[in-house]
C-alpha positions as CSV (number, residue, x, y, z in Angstrom):
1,X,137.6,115.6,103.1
2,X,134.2,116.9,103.9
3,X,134.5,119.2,107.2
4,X,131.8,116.3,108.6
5,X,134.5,113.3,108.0
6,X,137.4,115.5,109.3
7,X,138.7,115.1,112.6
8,X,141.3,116.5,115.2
9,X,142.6,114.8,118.0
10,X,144.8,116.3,120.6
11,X,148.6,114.7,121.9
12,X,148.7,116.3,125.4
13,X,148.3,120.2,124.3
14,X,148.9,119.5,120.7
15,X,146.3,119.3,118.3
16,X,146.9,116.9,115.5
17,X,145.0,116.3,111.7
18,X,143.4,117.2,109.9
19,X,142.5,113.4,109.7
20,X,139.4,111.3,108.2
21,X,138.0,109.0,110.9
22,X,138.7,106.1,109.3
23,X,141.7,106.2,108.8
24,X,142.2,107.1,112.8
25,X,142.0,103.1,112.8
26,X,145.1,103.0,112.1
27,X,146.2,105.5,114.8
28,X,144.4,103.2,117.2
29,X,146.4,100.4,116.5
30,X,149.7,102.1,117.1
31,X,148.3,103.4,120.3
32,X,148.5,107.2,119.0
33,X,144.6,107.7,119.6
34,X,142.8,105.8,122.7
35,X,139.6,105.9,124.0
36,X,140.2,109.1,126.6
37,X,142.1,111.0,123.3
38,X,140.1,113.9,123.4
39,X,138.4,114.4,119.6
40,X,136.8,117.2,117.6
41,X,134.7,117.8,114.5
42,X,136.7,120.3,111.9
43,X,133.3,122.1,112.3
44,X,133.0,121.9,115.9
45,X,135.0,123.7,118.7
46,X,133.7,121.2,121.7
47,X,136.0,118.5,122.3
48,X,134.8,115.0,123.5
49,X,136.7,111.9,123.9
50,X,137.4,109.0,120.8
51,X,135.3,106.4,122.9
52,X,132.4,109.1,122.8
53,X,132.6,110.2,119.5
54,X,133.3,107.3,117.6
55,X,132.5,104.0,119.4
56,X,133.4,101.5,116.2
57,X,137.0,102.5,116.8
58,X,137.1,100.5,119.9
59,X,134.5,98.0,118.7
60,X,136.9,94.2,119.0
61,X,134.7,91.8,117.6
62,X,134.9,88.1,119.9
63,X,136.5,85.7,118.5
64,X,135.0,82.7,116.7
65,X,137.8,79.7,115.7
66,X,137.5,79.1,111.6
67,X,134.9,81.9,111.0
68,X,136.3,85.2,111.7
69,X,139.9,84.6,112.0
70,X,141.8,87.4,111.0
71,X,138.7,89.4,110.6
72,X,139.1,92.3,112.9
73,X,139.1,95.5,111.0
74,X,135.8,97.3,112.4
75,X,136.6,100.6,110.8
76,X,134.0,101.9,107.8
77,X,135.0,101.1,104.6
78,X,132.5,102.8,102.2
79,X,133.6,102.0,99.1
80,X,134.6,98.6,99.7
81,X,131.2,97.7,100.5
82,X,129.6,99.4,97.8
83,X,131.8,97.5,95.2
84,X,131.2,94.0,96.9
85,X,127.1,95.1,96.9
86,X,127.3,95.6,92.8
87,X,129.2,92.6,92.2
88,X,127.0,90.8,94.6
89,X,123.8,92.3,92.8
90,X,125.2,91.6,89.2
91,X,126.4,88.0,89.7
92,X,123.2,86.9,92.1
93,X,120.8,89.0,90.0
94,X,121.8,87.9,86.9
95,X,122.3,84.2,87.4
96,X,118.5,84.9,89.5
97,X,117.1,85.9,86.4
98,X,118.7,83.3,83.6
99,X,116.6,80.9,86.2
100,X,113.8,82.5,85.7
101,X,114.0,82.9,82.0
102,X,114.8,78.8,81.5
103,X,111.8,78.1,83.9
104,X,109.4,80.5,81.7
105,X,110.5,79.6,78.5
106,X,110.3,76.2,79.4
107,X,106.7,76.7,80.5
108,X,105.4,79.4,78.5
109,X,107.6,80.1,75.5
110,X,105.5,82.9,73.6
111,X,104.4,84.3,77.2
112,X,108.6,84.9,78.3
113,X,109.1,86.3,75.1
114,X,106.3,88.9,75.1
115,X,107.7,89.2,78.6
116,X,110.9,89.9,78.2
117,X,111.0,92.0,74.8
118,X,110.3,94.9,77.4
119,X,114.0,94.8,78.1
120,X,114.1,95.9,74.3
121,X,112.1,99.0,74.4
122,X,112.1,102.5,75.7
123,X,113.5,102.5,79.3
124,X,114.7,99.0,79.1
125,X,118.0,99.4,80.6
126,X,116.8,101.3,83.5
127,X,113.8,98.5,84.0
128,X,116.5,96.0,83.4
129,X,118.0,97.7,86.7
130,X,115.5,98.1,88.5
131,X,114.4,94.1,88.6
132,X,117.9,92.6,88.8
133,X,118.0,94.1,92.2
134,X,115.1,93.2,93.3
135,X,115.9,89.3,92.1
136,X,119.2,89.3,93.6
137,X,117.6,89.7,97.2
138,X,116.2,86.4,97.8
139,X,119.9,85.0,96.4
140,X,122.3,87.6,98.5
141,X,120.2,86.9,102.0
142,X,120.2,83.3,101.3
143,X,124.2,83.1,101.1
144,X,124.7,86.2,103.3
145,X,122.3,84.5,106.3
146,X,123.8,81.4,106.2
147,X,127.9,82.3,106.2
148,X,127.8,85.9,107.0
149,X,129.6,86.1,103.1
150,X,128.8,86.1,99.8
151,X,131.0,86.4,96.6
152,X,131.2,90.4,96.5
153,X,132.0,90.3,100.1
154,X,135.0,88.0,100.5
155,X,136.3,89.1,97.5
156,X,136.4,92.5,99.3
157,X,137.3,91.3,102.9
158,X,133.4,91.8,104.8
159,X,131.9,90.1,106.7
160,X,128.5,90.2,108.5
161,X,127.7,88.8,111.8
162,X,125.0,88.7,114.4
163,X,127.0,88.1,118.7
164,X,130.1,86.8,116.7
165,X,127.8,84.1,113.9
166,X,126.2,84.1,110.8
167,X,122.8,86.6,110.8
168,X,120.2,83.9,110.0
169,X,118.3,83.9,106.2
170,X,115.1,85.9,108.1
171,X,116.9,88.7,109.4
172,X,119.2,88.5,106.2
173,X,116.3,88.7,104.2
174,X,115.2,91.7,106.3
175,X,118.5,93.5,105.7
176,X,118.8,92.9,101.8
177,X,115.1,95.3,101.8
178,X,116.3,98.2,103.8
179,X,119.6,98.0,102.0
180,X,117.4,98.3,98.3
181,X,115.1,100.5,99.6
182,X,117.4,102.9,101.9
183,X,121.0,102.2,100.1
184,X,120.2,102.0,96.5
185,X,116.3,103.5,96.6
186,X,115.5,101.2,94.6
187,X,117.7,101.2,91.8
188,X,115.3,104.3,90.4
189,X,118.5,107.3,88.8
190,X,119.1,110.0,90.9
191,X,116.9,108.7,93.6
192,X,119.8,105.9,94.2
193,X,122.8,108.5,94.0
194,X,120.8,110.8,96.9
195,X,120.3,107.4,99.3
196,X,124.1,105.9,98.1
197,X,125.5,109.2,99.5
198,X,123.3,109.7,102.9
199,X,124.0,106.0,103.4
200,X,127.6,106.7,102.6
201,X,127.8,109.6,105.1
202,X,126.5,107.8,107.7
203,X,128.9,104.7,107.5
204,X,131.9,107.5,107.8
205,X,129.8,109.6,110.3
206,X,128.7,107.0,112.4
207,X,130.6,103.8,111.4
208,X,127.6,101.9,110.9
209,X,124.6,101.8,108.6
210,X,120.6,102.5,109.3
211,X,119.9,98.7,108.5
212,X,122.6,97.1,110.5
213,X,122.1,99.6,113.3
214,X,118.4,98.5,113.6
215,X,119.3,94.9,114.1
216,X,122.3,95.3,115.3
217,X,124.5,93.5,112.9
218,X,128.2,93.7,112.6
219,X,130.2,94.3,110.1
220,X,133.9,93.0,110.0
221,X,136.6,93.6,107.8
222,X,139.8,91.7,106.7
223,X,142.9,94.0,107.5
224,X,143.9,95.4,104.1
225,X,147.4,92.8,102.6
226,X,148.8,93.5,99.3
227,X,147.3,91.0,98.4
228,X,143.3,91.8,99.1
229,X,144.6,95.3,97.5
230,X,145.1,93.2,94.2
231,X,142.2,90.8,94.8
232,X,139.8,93.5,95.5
233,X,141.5,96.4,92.1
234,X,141.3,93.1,89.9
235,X,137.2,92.5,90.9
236,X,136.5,96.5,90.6
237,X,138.1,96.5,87.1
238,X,136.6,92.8,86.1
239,X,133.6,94.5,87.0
240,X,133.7,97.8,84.8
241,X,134.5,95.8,82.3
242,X,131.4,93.9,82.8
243,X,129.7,97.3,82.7
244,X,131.2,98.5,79.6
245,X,130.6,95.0,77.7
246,X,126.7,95.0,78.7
247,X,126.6,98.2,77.6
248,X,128.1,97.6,74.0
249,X,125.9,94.6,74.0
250,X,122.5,96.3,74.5
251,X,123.5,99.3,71.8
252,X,123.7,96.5,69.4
């Protein structure tokens, strides 16, 4: 734990933690931390109180019969979201661009295949990226806008949501560019990892994201079961596998 994701919280004159703050979710649920629980930064000496410091933990979303049933986790899950955005970006991006390949070829046969020999030469891979995220935006606002899901994200239990419904296509579409642009920077190396880990901080910092912040989305969760656990290892494994096939493929 980073000393800026480590937290104390004080039990009448005892201090308590270290502890991350997501995980003083869980402390809020067995009424061990409220909203007056005074709170401090490992870094900090000045103590302030949980409903201060860290809003989200209080956050209960309404309720909405046969859309966000069981839905009520608010708590920042970092990794869970980034895993549902790459399988979300793999799955729409590719299907996005096997589209756009039939369409072209069907079209203009010798101009798709100038077109697409690119993939085959220097940098390939890396341009290979860089487009499959940009075609899996129209795709991932599309689904995202209209049910607040897509495949990445119910396979890992999130949920996006504008007063308690689904976030409209528009403002979807509006999200999926300040995700590519301030999450993954674009999908260019190095550039990605720097805005994946500020975006990452911030979730744990702040408990909510730059782009969701500015429109002021919410982001549910479903409670963690042992059997999301297996749902969501099986999908992070499926996908590395995907990973590691593609890769084999393209060194052939």
């Amino acid at each position: 734990m980073t000393a800026k994701d480590t937290w104390f919280y004080r039990d009448g004159d005892v201090e308590l933690g270290p502890t991350k703050a997501a995980d003083l979710t869980a402390l809020v649920r067995k009424g061990m931390v409220a909203g007056a629980t005074p709170v401090r930064r490992a870094a900090d000496t000045v103590w302030t109180t949980a409903a201060q410091a860290l809003p989200w933990l209080f956050t209960v979303p309404e309720a909405q019969p046969g859309v966000q049933s069981g839905w009520t986790d608010t708590a920042p899950h970092a990794w869970r979201r980034y895993f549902a955005r790459s399988v979300d970006n793999m799955i729409v991006g590719s299907l996005t661009w096997a589209l756009i390949g039939m369409v072209a070829y069907a079209i203009a046969p010798a101009e798709a295949d100038a077109f697409f020999k690119i993939f085959d030469g220097p940098g390939g891979q890396i341009i290979d990226i860089l487009l499959t995220l940009l075609a899996a935006i129209p795709g991932n606002a599309l689904i995202i806008g209209l049910t607040g899901l897509s495949i990445g994200k119910w396979i890992f239990g999130i949920r996006v949501l504008k007063d308690g419904a689904p976030i409209g296509v528009m403002r979807a579409l509006r999200r999926e560019f300040a995700v590519w642009f301030q999450g993954l920077g674009c999908g260019i190396p190095l550039v990605s990892l720097a805005t994946l880990l500020t975006a990452r901080g911030r979730l744990e910092d702040q408990g909510v994201t730059t782009w969701d912040k500015a429109q002021q989305l919410t982001v549910n969760h479903r409670p963690e079961s042992r059997l999301a656990t297996i749902l969501m290892w099986t999908a992070g494994l499926l996908y590395f596998a995907w990973l590691t096939a593609l890769r084999a493929f393209a060194s052939l």
